[in-house]
N, C-alpha and C positions, 0 to 999 in steps of 0.2 A: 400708381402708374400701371397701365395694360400690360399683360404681357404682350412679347414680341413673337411675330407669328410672319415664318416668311413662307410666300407662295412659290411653289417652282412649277414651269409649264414643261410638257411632254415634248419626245420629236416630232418635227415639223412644226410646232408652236408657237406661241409667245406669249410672254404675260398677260397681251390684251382678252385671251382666253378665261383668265382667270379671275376677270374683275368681277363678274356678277359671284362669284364665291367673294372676293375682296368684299366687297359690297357685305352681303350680310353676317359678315365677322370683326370688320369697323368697329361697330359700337363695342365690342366685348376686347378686343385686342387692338397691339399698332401692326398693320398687316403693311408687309415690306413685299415686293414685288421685282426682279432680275430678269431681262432676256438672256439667256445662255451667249455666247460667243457665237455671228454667223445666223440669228435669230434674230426676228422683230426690229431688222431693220441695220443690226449690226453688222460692219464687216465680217464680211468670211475666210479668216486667214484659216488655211488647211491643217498647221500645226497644231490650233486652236481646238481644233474640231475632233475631241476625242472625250472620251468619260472622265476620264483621268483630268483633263483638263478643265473641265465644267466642274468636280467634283473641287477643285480649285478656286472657282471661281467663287463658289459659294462661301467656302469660308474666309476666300478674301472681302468676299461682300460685308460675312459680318464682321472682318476686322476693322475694316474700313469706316462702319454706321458703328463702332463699339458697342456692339448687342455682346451682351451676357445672357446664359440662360437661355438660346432662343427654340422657340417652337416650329418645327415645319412642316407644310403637308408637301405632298409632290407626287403629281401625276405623273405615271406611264415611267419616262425617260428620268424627269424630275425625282420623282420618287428612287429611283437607281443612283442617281445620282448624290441626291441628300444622304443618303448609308453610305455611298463611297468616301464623302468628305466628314461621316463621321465617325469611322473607322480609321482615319485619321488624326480629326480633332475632337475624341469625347466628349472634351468636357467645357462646350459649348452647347451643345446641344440637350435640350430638355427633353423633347419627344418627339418622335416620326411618325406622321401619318403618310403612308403608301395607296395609293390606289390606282388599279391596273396595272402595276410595273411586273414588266417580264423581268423574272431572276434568270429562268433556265436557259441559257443560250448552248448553243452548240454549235459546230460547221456547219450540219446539215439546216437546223432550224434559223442559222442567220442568213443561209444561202437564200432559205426561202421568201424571206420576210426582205431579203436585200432585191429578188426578182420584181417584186411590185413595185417599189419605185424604180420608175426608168422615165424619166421627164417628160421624152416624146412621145411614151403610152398613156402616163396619166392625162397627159393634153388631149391627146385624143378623144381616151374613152372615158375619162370623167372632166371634163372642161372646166365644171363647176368647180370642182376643189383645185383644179390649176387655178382658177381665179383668184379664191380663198388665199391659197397661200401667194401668190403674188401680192395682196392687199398685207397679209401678219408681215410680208418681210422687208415691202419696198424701204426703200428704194434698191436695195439688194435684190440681188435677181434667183426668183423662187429655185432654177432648175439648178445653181449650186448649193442650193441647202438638200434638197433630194438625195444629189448625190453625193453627197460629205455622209449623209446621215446612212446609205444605205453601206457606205465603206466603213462606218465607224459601228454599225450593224456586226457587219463581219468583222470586225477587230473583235468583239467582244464576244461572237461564235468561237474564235481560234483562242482566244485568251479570256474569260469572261474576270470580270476584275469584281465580284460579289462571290463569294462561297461556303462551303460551310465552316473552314477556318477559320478566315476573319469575321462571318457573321454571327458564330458563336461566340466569339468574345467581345463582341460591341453589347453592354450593358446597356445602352439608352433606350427607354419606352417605346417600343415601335408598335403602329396598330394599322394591321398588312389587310388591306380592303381589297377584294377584288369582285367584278361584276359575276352573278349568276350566267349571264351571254356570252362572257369576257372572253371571246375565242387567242386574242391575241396575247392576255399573260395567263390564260389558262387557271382553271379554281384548284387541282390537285397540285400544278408546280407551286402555286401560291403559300397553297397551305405548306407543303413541304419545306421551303423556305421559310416560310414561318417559323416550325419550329426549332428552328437553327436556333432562331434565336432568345438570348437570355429572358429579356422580358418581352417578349411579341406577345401580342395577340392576333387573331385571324377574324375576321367576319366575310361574308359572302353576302353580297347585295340581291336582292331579289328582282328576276326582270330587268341586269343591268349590262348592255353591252359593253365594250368598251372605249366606245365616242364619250368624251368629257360634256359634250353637249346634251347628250341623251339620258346623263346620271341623272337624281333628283336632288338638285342642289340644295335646297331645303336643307334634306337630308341627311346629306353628308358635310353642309355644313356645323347641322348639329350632333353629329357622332364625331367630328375633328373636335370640336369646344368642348367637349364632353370629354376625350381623351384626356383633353390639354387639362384642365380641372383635375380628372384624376392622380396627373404626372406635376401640377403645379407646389 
């Protein structure tokens, strides 16, 4: 039997993001795929709408498919979210693959990163990605995932729910990828958060911003199957 490998998508995302990585880890694993709560089409109940809660959902995900042992990678949001829920629930979890996920939050820096989303700016001055996310979320309407995400932003500036406490004593294989461009989870908070943890590792992608679209999926889908082998 493959092993079990689930994909988590970033904010503002959805799984349909993650299919061409789906795609070429098929043949070697069973790759399982979630819209977060408010994503990809899901209602967006406001309560829902918190890390705390996504980090929920995951491990209801896997209680629900009875995955044992499971593998995950998780971009951006994803990725934050996967170590919430297994800091939690250990010992389900085989290995974490991260990439792009901002750890360092603060007031200041979620103020910042909450300023850019504002629905009737993004409309304005980039159209294109209003489109985009109208198409990941229909029939749900794009401009309340915007702003669920830019308040659930700042929740996690005022209270950040990853730290060195609980990320030092989460034991499961994590291998913490961030892009060399990566303006938005930054290469030195990366690493820092890295070595929080028990078993992390750090890599730095070369030439890699941090648009999921822009990595070299190749790539990093064979530095995940490589992990997973290592930690299998």
């Amino acid at each position: 039997m493959k092993p079990a490998l689930l994909l988590l998508h970033g904010a503002l995302g959805s799984a349909q993001q993650l299919q061409p990585l789906a795609d070429l880890l098929a043949p070697h694993f069973t790759v399982q795929t979630l819209n977060f709560s408010g994503h990809g089409g899901r209602e967006l109940i406001p309560g829902e709408f918190t890390m705390r809660h996504f980090a929920q959902e995951i491990n209801q995900f896997i209680a629900a498919k009875s995955l044992t042992e499971v593998h995950v990678f998780g971009y951006s949001m994803g990725g934050y979210a996967a170590l919430l829920a297994a800091t939690e629930q250990p010992q389900v979890f085989r290995s974490i693959t991260t990439l792009g996920t901002k750890f360092d939050w603060s007031p200041e820096g979620a103020a910042a990163e909450a300023q850019m989303l504002n629905p009737e700016k993004l409309q304005a001055k980039v159209p294109q990605f209003a489109e985009q996310l109208a198409r990941l979320h229909a029939p749900a309407p794009w401009q309340g995932v915007v702003t669920a995400t830019a308040q659930m932003m700042q929740d996690l500036g005022n209270a950040p729910a990853l730290h060195e406490l609980n990320l030092s004593q989460l034991t499961v294989p994590v291998q913490v990828l961030v892009g060399e461009l990566d303006k938005t989870a930054g290469v030195e908070d990366s690493r820092q958060f890295a070595l929080y943890l028990v078993n992390g590792s750090f890599e730095v992608l070369p030439a890699t911003p941090h648009p999921l679209d822009r990595a070299n999926i190749r790539d990093l889908a064979d530095r995940t199957a490589q992990f997973i082998a290592a930690n299998s």
